[in-house]
DRENBA-204789 format. One record per residue: residue number from 0; residue in one letter; x, y negated, z of N, C-alpha, C in turn. Coordinates in pm, whole numbers. Atoms other than C-alpha are relative to their C-alpha. Example, Ala and Ser with C-alpha at 12.3 -4.5 7.8 and 13.67 -1.06 7.14 Angstrom:
# DRENBA-204789
<pt nr="0" rest="A" n_u="89" n_v="119" n_w="0" ca_u="1230" ca_v="450" ca_w="780" c_u="90" c_v="-120" c_w="0"/>
<pt nr="1" rest="S" n_u="-82" n_v="119" n_w="-6" ca_u="1367" ca_v="106" ca_w="714" c_u="-77" c_v="-109" c_w="73"/>
This chain:
# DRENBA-204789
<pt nr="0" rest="X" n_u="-51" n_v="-120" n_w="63" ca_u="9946" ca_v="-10507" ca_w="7552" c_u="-68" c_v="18" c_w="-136"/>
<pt nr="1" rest="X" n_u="45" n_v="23" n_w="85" ca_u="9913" ca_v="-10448" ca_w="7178" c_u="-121" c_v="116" c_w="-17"/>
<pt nr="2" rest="X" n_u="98" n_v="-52" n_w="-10" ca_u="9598" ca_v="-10234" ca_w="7103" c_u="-32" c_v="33" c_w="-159"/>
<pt nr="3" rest="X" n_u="-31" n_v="-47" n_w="128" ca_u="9555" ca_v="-10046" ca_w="6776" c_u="-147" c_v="157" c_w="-6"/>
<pt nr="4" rest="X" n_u="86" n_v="-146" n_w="56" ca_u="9234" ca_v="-9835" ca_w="6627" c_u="-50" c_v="33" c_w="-113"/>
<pt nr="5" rest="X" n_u="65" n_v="-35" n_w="129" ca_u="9137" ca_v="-9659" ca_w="6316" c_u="-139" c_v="39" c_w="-14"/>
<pt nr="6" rest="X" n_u="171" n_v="-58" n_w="-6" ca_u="8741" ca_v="-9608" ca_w="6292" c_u="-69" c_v="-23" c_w="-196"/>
<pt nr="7" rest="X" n_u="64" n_v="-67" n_w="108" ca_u="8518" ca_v="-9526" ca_w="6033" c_u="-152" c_v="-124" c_w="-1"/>
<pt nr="8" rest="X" n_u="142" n_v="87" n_w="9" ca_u="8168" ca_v="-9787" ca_w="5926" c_u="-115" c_v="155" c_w="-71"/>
<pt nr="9" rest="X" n_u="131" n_v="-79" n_w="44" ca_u="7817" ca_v="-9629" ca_w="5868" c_u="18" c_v="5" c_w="-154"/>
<pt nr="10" rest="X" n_u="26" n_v="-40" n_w="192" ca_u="7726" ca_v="-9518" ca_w="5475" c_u="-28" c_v="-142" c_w="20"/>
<pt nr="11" rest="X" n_u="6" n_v="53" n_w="80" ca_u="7709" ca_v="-9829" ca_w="5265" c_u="15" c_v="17" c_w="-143"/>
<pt nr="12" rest="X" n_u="-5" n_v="-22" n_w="134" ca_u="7613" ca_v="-9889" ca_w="4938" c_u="10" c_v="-153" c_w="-61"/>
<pt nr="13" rest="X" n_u="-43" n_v="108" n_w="88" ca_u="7680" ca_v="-10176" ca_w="4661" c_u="-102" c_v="-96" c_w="69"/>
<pt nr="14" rest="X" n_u="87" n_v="53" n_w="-46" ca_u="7632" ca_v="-10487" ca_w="4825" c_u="69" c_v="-73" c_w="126"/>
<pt nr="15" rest="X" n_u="-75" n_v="87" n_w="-97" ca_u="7746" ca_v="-10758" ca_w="5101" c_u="-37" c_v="29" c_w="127"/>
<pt nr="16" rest="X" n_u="26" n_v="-79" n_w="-152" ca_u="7709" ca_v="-10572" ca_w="5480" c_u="56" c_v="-87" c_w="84"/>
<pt nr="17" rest="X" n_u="-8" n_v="90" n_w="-124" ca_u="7688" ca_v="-10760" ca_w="5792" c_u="70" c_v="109" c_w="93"/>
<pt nr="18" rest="X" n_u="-26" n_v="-80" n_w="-120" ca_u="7906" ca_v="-10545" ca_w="6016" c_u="94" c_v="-19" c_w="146"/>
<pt nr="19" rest="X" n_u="-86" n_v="36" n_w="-120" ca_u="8031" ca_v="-10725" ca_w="6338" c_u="-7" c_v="43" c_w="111"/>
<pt nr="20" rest="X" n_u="23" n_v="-85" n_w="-159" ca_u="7842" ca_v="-10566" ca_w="6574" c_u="89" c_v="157" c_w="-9"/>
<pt nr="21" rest="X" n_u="-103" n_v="-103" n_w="15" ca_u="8015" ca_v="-10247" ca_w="6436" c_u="122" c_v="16" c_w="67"/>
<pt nr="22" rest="X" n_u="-99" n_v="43" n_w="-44" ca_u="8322" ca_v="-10359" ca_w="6477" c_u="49" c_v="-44" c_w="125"/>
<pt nr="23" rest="X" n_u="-28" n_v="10" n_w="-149" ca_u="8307" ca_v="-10508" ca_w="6793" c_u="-22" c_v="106" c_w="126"/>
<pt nr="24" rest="X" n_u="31" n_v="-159" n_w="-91" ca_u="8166" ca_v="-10153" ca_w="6950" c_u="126" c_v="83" c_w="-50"/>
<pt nr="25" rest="X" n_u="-98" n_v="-118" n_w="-36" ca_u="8448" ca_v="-9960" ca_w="6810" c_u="140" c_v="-58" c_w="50"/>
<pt nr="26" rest="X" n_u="-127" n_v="75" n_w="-11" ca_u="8742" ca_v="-10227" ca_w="6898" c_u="-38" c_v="-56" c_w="153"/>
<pt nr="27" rest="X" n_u="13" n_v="82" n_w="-120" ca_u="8550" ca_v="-10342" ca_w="7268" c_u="97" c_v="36" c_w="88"/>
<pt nr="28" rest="X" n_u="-90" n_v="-4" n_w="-149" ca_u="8820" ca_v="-10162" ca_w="7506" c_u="141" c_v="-93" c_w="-48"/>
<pt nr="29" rest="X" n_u="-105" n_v="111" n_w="40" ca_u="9080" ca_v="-10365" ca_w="7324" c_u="-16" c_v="-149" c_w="17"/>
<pt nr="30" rest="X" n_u="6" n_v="142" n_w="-11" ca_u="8912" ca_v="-10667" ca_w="7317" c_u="-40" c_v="-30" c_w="144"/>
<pt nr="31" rest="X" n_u="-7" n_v="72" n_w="-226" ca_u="8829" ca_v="-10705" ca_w="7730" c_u="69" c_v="15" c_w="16"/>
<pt nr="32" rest="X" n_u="-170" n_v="24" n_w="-67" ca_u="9187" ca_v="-10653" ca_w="7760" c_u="82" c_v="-117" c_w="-27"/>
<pt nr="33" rest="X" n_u="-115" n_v="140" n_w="48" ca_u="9301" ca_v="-10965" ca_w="7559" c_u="-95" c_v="-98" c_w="9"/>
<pt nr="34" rest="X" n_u="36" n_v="134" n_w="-42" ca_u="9196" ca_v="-11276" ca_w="7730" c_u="41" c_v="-117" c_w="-190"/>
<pt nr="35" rest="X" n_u="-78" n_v="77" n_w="71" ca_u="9425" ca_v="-11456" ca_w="7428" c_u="57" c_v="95" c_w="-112"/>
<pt nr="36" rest="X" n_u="-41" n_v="-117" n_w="97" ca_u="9489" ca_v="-11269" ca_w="7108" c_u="-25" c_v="-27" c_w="-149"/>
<pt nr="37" rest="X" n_u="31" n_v="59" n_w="130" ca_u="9450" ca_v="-11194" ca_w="6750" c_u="-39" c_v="153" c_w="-63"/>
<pt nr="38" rest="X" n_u="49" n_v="-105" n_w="58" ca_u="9256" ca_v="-10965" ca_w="6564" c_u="51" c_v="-8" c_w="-123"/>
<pt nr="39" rest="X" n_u="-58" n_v="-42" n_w="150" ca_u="9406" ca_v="-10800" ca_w="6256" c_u="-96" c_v="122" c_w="-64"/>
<pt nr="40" rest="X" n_u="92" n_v="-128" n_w="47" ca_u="9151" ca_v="-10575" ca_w="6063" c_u="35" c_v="11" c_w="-135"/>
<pt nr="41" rest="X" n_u="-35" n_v="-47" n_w="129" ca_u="9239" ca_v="-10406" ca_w="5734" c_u="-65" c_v="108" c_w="-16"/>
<pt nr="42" rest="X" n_u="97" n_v="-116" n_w="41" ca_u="9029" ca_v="-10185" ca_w="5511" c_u="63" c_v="77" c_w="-77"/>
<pt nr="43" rest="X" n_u="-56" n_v="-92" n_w="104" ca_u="9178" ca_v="-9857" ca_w="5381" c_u="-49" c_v="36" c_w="-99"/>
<pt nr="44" rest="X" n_u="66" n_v="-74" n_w="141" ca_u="9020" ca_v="-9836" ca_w="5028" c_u="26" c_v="-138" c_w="-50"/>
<pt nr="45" rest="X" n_u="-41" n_v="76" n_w="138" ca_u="9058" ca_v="-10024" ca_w="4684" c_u="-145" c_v="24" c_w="-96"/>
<pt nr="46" rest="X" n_u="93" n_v="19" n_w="104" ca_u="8736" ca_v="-10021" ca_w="4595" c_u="-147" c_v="-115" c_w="127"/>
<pt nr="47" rest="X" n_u="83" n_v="41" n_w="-95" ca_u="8562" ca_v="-10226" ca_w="4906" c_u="98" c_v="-120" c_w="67"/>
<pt nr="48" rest="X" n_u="-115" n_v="95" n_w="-35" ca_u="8681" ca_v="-10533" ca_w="5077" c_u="-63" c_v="-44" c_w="150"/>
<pt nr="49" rest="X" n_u="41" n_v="89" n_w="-135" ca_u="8639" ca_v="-10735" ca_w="5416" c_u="32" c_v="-169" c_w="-22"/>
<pt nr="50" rest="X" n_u="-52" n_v="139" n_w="-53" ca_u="8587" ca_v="-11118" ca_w="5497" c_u="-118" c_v="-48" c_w="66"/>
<pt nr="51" rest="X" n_u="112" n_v="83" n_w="-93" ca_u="8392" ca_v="-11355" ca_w="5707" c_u="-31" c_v="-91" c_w="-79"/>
<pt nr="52" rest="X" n_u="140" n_v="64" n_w="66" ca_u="8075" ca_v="-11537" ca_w="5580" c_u="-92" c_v="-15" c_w="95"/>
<pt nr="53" rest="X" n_u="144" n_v="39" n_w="-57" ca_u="7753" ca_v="-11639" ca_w="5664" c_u="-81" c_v="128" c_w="103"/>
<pt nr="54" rest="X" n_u="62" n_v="-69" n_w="-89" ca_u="7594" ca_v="-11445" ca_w="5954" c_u="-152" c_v="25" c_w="25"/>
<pt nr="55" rest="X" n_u="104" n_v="4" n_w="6" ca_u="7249" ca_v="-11541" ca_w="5948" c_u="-140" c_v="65" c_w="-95"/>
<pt nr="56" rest="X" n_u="120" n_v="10" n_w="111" ca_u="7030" ca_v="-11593" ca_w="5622" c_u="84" c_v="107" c_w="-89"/>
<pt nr="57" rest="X" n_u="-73" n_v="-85" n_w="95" ca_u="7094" ca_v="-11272" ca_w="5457" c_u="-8" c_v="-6" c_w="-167"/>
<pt nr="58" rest="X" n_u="60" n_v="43" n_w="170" ca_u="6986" ca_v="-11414" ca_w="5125" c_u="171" c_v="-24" c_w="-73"/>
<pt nr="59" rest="X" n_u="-121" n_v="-47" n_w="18" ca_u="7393" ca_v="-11501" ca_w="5147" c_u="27" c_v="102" c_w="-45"/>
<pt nr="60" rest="X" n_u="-28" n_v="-142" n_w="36" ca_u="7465" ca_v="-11155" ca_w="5142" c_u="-20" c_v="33" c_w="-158"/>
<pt nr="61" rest="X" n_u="40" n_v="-50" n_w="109" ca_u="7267" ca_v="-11098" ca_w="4836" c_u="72" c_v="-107" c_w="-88"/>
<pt nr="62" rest="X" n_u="-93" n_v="56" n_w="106" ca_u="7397" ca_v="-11441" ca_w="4609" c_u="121" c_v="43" c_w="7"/>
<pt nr="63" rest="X" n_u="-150" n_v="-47" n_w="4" ca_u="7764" ca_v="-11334" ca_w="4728" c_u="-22" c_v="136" c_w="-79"/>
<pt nr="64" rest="X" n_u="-5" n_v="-116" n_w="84" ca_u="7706" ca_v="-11013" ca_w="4573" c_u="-25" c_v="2" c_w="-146"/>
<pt nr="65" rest="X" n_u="45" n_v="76" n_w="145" ca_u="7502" ca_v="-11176" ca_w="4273" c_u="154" c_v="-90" c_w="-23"/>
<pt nr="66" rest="X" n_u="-119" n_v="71" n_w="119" ca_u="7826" ca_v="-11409" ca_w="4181" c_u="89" c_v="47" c_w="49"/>
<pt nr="67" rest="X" n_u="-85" n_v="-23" n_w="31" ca_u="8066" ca_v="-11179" ca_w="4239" c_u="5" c_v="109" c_w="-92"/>
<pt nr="68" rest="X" n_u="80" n_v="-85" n_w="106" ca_u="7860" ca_v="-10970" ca_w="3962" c_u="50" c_v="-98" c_w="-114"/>
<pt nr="69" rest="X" n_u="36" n_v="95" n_w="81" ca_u="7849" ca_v="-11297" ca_w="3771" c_u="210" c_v="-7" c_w="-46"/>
<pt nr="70" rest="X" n_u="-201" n_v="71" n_w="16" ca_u="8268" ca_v="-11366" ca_w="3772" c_u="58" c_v="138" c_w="-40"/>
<pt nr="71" rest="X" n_u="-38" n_v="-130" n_w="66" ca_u="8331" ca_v="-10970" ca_w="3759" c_u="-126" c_v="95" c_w="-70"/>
<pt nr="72" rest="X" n_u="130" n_v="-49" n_w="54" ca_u="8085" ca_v="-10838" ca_w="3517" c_u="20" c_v="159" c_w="5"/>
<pt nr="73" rest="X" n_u="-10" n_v="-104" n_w="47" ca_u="8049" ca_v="-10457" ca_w="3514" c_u="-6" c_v="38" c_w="-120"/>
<pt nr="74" rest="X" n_u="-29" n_v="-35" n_w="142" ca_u="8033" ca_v="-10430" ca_w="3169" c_u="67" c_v="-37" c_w="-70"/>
<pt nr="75" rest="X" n_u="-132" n_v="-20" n_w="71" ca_u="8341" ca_v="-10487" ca_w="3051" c_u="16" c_v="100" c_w="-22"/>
<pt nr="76" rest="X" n_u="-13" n_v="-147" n_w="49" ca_u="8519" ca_v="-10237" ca_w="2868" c_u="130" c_v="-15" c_w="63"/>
<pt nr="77" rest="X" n_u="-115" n_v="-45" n_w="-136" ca_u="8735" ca_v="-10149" ca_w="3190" c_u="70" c_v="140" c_w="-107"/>
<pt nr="78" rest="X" n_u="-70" n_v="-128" n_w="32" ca_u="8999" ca_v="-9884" ca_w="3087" c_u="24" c_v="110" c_w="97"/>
<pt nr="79" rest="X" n_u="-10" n_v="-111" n_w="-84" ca_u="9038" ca_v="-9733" ca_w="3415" c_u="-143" c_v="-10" c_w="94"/>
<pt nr="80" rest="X" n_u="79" n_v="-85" n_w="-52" ca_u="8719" ca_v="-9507" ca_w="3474" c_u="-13" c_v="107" c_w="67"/>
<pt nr="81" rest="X" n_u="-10" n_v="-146" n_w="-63" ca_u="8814" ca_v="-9197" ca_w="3650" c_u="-75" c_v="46" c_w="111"/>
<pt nr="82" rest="X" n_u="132" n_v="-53" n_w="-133" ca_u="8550" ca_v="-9220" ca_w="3946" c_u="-97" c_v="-64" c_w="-76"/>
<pt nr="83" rest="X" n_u="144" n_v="84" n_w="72" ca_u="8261" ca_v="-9387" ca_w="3734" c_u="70" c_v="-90" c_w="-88"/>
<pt nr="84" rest="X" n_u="10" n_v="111" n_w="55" ca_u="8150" ca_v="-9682" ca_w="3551" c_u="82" c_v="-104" c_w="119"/>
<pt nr="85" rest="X" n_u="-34" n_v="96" n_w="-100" ca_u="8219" ca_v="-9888" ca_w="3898" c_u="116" c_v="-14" c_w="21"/>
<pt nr="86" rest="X" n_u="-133" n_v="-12" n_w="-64" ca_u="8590" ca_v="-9781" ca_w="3913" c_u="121" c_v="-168" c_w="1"/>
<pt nr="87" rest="X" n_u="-83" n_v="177" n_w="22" ca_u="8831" ca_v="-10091" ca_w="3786" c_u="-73" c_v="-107" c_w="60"/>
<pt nr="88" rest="X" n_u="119" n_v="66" n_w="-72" ca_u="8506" ca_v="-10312" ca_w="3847" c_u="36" c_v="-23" c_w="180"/>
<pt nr="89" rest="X" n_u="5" n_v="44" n_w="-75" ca_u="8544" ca_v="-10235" ca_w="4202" c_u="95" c_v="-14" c_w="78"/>
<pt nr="90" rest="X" n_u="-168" n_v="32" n_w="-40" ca_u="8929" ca_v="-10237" ca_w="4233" c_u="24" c_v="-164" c_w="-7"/>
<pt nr="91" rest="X" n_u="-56" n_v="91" n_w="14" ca_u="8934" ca_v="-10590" ca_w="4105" c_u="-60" c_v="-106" c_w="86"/>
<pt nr="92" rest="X" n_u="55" n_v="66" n_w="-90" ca_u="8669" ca_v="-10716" ca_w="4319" c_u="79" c_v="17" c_w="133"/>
<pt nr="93" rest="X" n_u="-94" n_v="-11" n_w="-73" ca_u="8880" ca_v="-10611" ca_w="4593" c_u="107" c_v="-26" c_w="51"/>
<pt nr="94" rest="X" n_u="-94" n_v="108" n_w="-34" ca_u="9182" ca_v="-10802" ca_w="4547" c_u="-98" c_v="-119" c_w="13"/>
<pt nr="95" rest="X" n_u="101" n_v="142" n_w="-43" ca_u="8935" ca_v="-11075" ca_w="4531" c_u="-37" c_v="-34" c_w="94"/>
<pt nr="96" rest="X" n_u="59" n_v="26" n_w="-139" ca_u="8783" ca_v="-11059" ca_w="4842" c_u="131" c_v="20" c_w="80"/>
<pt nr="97" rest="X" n_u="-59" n_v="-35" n_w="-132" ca_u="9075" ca_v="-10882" ca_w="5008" c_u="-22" c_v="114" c_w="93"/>
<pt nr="98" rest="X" n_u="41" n_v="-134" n_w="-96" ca_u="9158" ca_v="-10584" ca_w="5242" c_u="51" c_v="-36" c_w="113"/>
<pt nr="99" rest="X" n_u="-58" n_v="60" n_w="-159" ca_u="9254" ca_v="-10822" ca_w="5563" c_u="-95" c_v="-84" c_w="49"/>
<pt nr="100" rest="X" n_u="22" n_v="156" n_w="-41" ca_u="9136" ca_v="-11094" ca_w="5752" c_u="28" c_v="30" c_w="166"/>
<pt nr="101" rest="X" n_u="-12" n_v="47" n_w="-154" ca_u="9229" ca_v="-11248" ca_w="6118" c_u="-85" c_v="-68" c_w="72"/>
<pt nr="102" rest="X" n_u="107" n_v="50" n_w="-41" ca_u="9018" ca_v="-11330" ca_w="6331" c_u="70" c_v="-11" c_w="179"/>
<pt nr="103" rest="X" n_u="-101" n_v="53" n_w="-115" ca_u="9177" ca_v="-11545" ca_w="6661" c_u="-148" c_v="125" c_w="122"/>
<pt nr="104" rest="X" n_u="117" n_v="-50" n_w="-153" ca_u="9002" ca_v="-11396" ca_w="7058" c_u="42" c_v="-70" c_w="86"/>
<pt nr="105" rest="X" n_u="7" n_v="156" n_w="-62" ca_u="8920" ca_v="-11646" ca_w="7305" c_u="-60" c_v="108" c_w="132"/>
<pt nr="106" rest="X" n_u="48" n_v="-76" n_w="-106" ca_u="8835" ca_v="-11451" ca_w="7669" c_u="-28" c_v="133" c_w="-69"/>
<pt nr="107" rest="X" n_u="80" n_v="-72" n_w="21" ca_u="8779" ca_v="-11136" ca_w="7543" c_u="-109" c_v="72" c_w="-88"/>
<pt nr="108" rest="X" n_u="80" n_v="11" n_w="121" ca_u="8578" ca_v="-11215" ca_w="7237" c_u="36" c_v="-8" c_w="-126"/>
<pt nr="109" rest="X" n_u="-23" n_v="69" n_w="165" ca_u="8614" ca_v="-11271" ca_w="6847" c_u="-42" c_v="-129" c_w="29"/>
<pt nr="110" rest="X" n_u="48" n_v="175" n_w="-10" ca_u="8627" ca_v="-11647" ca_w="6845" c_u="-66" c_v="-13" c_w="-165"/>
<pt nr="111" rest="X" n_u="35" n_v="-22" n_w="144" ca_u="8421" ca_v="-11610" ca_w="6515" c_u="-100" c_v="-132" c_w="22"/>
<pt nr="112" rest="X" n_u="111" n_v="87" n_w="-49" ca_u="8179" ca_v="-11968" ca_w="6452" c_u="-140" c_v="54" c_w="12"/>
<pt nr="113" rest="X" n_u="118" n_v="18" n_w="-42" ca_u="7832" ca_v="-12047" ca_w="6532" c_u="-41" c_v="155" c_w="-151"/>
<pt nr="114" rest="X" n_u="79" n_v="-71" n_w="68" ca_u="7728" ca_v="-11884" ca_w="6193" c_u="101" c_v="134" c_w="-104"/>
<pt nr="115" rest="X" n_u="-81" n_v="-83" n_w="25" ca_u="8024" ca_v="-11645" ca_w="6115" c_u="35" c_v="191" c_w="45"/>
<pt nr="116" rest="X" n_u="-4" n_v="-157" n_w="-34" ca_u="8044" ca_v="-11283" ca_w="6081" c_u="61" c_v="80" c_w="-88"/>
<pt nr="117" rest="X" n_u="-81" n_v="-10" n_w="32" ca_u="8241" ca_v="-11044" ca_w="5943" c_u="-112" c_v="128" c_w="-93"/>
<pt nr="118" rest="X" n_u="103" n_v="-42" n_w="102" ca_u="8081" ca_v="-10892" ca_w="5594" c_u="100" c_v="172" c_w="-26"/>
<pt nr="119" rest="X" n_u="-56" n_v="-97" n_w="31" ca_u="8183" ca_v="-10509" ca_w="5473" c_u="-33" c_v="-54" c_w="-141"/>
<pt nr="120" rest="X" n_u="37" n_v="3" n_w="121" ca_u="8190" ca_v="-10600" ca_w="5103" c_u="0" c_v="140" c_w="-105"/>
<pt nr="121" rest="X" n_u="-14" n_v="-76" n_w="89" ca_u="8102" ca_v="-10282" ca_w="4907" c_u="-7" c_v="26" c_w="-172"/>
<pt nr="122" rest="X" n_u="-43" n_v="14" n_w="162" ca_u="8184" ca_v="-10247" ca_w="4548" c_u="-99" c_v="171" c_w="-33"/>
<pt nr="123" rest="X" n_u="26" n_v="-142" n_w="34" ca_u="8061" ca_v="-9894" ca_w="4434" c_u="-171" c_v="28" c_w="33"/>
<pt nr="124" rest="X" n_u="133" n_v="1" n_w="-22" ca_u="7679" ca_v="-9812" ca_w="4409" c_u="-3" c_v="115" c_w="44"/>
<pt nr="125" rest="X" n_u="35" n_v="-104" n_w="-132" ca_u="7691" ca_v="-9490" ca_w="4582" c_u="63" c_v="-8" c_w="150"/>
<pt nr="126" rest="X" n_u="-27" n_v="25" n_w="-155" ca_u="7720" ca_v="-9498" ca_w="4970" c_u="143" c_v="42" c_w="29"/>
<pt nr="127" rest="X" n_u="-107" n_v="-35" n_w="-45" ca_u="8033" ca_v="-9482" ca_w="5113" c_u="24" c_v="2" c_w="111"/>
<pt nr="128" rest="X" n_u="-63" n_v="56" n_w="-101" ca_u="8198" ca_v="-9482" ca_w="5439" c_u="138" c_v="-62" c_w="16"/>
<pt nr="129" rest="X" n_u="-100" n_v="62" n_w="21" ca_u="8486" ca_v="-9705" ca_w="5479" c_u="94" c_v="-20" c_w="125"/>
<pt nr="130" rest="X" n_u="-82" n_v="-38" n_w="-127" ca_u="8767" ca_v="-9669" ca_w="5742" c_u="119" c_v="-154" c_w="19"/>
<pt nr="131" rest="X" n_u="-31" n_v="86" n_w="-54" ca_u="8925" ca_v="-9951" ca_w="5904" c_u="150" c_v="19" c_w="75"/>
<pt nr="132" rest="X" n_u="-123" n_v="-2" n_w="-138" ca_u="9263" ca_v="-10028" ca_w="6131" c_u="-59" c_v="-133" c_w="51"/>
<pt nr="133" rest="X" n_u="28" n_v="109" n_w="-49" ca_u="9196" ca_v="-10262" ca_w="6381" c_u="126" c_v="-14" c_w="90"/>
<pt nr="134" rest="X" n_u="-119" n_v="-7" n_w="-67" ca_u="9511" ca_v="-10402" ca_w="6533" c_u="-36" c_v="-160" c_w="97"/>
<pt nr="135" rest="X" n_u="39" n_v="79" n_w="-105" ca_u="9483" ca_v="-10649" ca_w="6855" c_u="139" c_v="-38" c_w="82"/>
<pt nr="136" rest="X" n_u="-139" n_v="111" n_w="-36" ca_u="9781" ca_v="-10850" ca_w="6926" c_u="-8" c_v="-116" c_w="132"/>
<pt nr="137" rest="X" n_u="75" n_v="118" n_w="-93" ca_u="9780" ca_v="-11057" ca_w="7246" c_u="119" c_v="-114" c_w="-40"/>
């Protein structure tokens, strides 16, 4: 049966977030129901993104954040500012990364690899909370 929830992540601020355990606490009655399935997660905002990366060595975390500084520089002379300096900046990082990703389930679980986890990418240097759909397809 298909399985469908909207939740909310802790404050974050600018910066590559490890949040699987999150995720898997607010999506677990869905996922012990699908032996065989497919996770669909999408992030409602345009200034923050989702994808899977490195799980471990959070030093990841930090270069991914460092070169996607390096490729989108904040100091450009962005035209659309209307929430800050960070605004365009962290719209464009956003198509970049993306506001999806799939992620297959194998018994019950995210079949995610050995060193795979699923990153909150925040764009914006003040904290945010960022709201999610999680949709569970068997």
């Amino acid at each position: 049966m298909p399985f469908q929830k909207t939740f909310t992540l802790g404050n974050h601020r600018k910066g590559c977030h490890l949040v699987t355990q999150e995720v898997v606490s607010a999506i677990d009655e869905g996922l012990r129901n699908t032996p065989i399935g497919i996770l669909h997660l999408f992030i409602k905002h345009t200034s923050a993104a989702i994808t899977v990366n490195e799980n471990c060595d959070p030093d990841v975390r930090t270069d991914m954040d460092m070169a996607l500084d390096k490729i989108v520089p904040e100091d450009q002379a962005w035209l659309h500012t209307d929430e800050g300096p960070d605004d365009s900046v962290s719209h464009t990082k956003s198509s970049l990364i993306g506001t999806s990703i799939s992620i297959p389930i194998t018994n019950g679980r995210l079949a995610l690899g050995t060193w795979q986890g699923i990153y909150l990418t925040e764009f914006r240097h003040m904290s945010h909370r960022r709201t999610l759909v999680a949709t569970i397809l068997p």
